[in-house]
N, C-alpha and C positions, 0 to 999 in steps of 0.2 A: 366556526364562530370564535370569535375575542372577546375581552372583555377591556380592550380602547377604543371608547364612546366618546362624542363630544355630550356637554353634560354645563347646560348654562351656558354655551359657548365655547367650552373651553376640553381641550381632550383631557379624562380620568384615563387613569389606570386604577380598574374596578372604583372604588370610591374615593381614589385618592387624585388631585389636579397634580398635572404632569408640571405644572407649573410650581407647584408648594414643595416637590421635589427638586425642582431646577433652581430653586432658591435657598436649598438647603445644603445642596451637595455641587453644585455647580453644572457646568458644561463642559463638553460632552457628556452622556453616559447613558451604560446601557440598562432600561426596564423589561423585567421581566413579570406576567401576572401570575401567582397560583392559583386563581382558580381557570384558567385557562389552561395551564399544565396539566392539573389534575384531571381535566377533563376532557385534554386530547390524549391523555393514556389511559386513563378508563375507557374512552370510545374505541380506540386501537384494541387495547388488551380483550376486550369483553368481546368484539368480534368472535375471537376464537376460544369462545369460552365453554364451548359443546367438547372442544375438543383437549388432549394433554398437551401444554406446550409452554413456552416461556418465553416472556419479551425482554430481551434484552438489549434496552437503550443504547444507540450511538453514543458514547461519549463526547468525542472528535466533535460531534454536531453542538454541543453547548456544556463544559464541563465541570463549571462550579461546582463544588463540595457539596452546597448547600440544595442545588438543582436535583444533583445525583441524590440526596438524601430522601429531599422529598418521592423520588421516583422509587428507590429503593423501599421507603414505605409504604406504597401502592403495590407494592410485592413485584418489581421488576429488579431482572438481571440485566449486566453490562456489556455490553460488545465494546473491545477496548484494542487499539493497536498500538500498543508501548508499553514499556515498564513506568513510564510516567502517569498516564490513564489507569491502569492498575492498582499505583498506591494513592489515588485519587478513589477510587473508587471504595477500596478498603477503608480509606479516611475517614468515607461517608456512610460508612458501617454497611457495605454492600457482601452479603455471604459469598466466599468463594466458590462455593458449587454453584453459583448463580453468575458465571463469570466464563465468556467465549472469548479467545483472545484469536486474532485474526491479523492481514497485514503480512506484506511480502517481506520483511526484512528484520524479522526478528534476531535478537544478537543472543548471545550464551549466556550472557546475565541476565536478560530480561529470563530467557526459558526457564535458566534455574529457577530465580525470583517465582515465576508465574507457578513451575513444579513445589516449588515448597513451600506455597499460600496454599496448594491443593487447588485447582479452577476447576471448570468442570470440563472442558474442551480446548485444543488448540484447532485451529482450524491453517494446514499446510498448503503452501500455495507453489512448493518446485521440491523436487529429489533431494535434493543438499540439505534443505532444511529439515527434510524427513528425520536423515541422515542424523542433522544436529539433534535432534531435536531425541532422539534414540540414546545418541553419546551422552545427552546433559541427563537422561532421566537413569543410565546406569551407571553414572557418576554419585549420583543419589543412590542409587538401589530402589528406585519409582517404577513403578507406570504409568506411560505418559499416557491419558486419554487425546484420541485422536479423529479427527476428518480430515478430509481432504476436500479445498475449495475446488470443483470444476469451474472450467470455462466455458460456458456450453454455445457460447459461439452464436448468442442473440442478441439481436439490437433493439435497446431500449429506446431507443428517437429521445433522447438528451442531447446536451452540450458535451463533445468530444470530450470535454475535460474531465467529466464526471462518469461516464461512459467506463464500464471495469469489464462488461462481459461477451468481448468479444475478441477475437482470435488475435487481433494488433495490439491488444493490452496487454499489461504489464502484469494483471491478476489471474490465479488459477492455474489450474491442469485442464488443459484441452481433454474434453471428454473422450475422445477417442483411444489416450493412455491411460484415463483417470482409473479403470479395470486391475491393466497390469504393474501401476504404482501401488494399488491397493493388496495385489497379491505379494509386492516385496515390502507392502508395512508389515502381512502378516510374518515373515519370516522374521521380522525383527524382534530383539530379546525385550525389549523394555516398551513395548507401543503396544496399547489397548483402542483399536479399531472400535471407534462409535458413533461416528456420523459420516454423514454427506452435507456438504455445506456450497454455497452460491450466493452470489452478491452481482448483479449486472448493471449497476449505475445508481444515478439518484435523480431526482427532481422527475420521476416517473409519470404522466400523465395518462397512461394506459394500462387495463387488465392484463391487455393479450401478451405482452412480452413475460410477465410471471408468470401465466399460462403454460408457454409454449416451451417457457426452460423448466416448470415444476413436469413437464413431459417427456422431456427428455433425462432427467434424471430419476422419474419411474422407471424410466428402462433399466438405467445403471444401478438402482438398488435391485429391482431382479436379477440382473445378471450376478451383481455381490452374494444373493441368497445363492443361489443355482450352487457358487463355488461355496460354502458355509461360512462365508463371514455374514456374520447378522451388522445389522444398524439399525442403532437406539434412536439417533434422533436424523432428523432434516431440517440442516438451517436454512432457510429459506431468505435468510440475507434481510434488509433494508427497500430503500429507494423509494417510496411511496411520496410522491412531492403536494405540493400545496396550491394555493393558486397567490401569486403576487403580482400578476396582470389582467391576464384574459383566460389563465388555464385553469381548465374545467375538470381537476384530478380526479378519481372515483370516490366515495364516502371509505373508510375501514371498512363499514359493512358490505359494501358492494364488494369490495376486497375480499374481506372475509368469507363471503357466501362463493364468488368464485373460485378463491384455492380450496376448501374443502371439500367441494363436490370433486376433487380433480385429484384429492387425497384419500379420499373413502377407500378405507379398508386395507390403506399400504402397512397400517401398523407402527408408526413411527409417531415418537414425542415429535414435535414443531417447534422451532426456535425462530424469533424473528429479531432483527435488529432495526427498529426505526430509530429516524434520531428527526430529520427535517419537518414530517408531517405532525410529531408530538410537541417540537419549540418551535419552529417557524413562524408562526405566527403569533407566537405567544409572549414575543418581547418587541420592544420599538428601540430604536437608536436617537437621542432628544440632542439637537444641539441648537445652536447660536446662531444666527445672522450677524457676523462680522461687518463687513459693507455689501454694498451695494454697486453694480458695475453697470452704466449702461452705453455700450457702445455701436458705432456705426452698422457693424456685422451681428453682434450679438451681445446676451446682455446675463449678467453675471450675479451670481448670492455666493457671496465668500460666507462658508461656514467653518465654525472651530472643530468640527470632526472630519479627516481625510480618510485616503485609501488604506493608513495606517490602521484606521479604528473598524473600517468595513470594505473591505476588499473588494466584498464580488464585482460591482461595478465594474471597476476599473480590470478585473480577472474573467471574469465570465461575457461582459457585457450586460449584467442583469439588471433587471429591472425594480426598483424597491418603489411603489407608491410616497409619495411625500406630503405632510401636509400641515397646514399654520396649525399650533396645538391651542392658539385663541381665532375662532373662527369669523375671519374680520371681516369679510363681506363685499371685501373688494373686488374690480374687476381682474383680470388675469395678465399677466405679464409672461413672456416666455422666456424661457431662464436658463443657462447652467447651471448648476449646483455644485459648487466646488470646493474643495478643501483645501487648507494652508500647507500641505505638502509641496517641495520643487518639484512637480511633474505635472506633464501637462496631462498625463491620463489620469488624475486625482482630482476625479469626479464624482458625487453620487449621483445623478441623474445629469441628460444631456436633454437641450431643447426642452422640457418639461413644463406644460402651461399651469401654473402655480396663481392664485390669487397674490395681488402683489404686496409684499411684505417688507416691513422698514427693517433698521440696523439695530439689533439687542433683543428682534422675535425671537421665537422658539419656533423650531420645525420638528415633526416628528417622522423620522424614517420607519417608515412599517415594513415589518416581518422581517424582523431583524435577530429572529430568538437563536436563528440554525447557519453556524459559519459565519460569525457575526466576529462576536467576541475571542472564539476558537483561534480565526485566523487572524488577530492582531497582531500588531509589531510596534517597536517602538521606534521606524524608521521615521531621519530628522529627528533621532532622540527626542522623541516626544511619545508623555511619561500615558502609558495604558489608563484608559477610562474606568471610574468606578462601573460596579455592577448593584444594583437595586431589584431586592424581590418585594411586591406588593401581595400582601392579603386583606384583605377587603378593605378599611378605613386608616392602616398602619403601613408602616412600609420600612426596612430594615435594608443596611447597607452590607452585601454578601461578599463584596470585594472594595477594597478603599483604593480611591483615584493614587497612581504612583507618585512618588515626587522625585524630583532632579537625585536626590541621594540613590535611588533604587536605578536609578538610568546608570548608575557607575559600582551599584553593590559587586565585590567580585573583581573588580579589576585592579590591576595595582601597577605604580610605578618599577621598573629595575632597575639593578642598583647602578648601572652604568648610564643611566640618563638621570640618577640624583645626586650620584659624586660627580661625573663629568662635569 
């Protein structure tokens, strides 16, 4: 559930018209609800509330300061892959023992950085970084708390692109060695062995793939006991998707009730990382109707938001619902949906039968909370979209639309192209 209603005609976000914000703060930009936030992490969280464990929020998936804040007081930790998302996270007053840092390509500055905030986990994804990750904590005189991400080599029936847990990906230690890396973390001088950690995709529409890898890594924590390395926790990774068409994902709680019967009695805290199924649905993308195209082949809605402002479209091939945020009662027209980027894959919906809408509407792209804003750019230098969080009848600006000055902060002329 959300809380964007049409309401008199016209889509709120919660009690406020999408409209008295598009008048306020201009077009594009992205809304987000709180009570919708709040209450697709209390439904997640509270799943596993029989049991020890910690959710810790995707960043990557939606990272405003203010986001993260609010989540952070709902008592969630941070799943974070950068030194960037790190000091984002701290920004927003999140406790560093509440903090999994994860991510194939961590550098020596972030490890330090991450070593002497104190996190609570790194979670190790190849040998080398073990390696580093040893060298930067007895460069400190630390112990590193550590997991090791496996690979366990199931298929989550996603989009390849989002696909992390199988044997052709780029994430993890293939279960098969994940035993005897684990016996040369313990010889190492500065690494404190305390988890097992797994992430196999995202936009997840099934039980059975969590199922079938929380199974195979029961085996691999017995075998850890067998040899005496204990483990503290199981990260049990992300990926829980939403529905933005036709998919019919599980509830948390069906989630819920199927990994802990499948955990019973292993002994281990739980850590999760959602990030899609807590904001996905919980923000829209509001833009403009520029013109109007209609031609012989097909027929076009130039809008002011492109592939710049929301990607997946034009990246995944996905699909975002669309729709007039004043509900005008027209009959339907079939449309592109396109943005003022030069490319021609700077689409958000293709063919898409839309009730038919003049020049200066308002569209609201829904489910736009998760990889929305995250994966912007300011390609066609064109200046990032503000961010808006609504709580019930008020609505507060969390990020301010860029201006041409920010499109160039940082760069500078030299000196031989200003004397030349």
């Amino acid at each position: 559930m959300h809380h964007f209603e049409y309401c008199n005609g016209t889509i709120h976000c919660e009690d406020v018209p999408i409209e008295t914000i598009a008048g306020e703060v201009g077009t594009p930009f992205y809304c987000y609800s709180y009570a919708t936030l709040t209450r697709h992490f209390n439904a997640f969280d509270e799943a596993f509330s029989d049991v020890d464990h910690l959710t810790c929020f995707s960043v990557k998936s939606c990272s405003n300061i203010a986001i993260l804040r609010l989540f952070a007081s709902l008592g969630s930790g941070m799943d974070i892959v950068s030194g960037g998302e790190l000091y984002r996270a701290l920004k927003a007053g999140v406790p560093p023992e509440k903090i999994v840092f994860s991510g194939v390509g961590k550098t020596a500055e972030e490890i330090i950085y991450a070593l002497e905030t104190g996190i609570l986990m790194f979670n190790l994804e190849s040998p080398q970084e073990m390696m580093a990750l040893n060298e930067c904590a007895v460069r400190l005189g630390r112990r590193a708390p550590m997991a090791i991400r496996v690979n366990p080599d199931v298929d989550p029936h996603t989009h390849p692109y989002i696909s992390t847990g199988l044997k052709e990906n780029k994430f993890g230690i293939n279960l098969e060695i994940a035993e005897s890396m684990y016996a040369q973390a313990r010889e190492m001088s500065n690494l404190d062995i305390v988890g097992v950690g797994c992430h196999i995709g995202s936009q997840l529409t099934e039980v059975s793939p969590f199922l079938d890898t929380l199974r195979r890594l029961k085996l691999l924590i017995e075998a850890l006991r067998k040899e005496g390395i204990q483990v503290r926790y199981l990260d049990l990774g992300g990926g829980l998707g939403i529905t933005y068409s036709e998919e019919d994902p599980p509830h948390p709680r069906e989630y819920g009730r199927a990994l802990l019967q499948e955990v019973n009695g292993l002994d281990c805290g739980l850590i999760f990382e959602p990030g899609r199924v807590i904001v996905g649905n919980a923000g829209i993308l509001v833009t403009r109707v520029l013109y109007t195209k209609e031609g012989p082949v097909k027929n076009f809605l130039v809008v002011d938001a492109g592939m710049n402002d929301l990607i997946r479209p034009s990246l995944y091939d996905s699909y975002h619902q669309i729709q007039p945020v004043v509900d005008n009662k027209r009959p339907e027209l079939q449309a592109d949906v396109v943005g003022p980027i030069c490319e021609t894959g700077d689409f958000l919906a293709r063919e898409r039968s839309l009730p038919r809408v003049e020049q200066g509407e308002l569209l609201a792209v829904m489910s736009a909370g998760a990889y929305g804003f995250t994966m912007s750019s300011n390609y066609n230098s064109r200046p990032r979209v503000p961010e808006i969080l609504v709580r019930g009848d008020a609505f507060e600006v969390i990020r301010s639309r860029e201006t041409y000055e920010d499109l160039v902060r940082g760069e500078r002329l030299p000196d031989f192209l200003i004397d030349g």
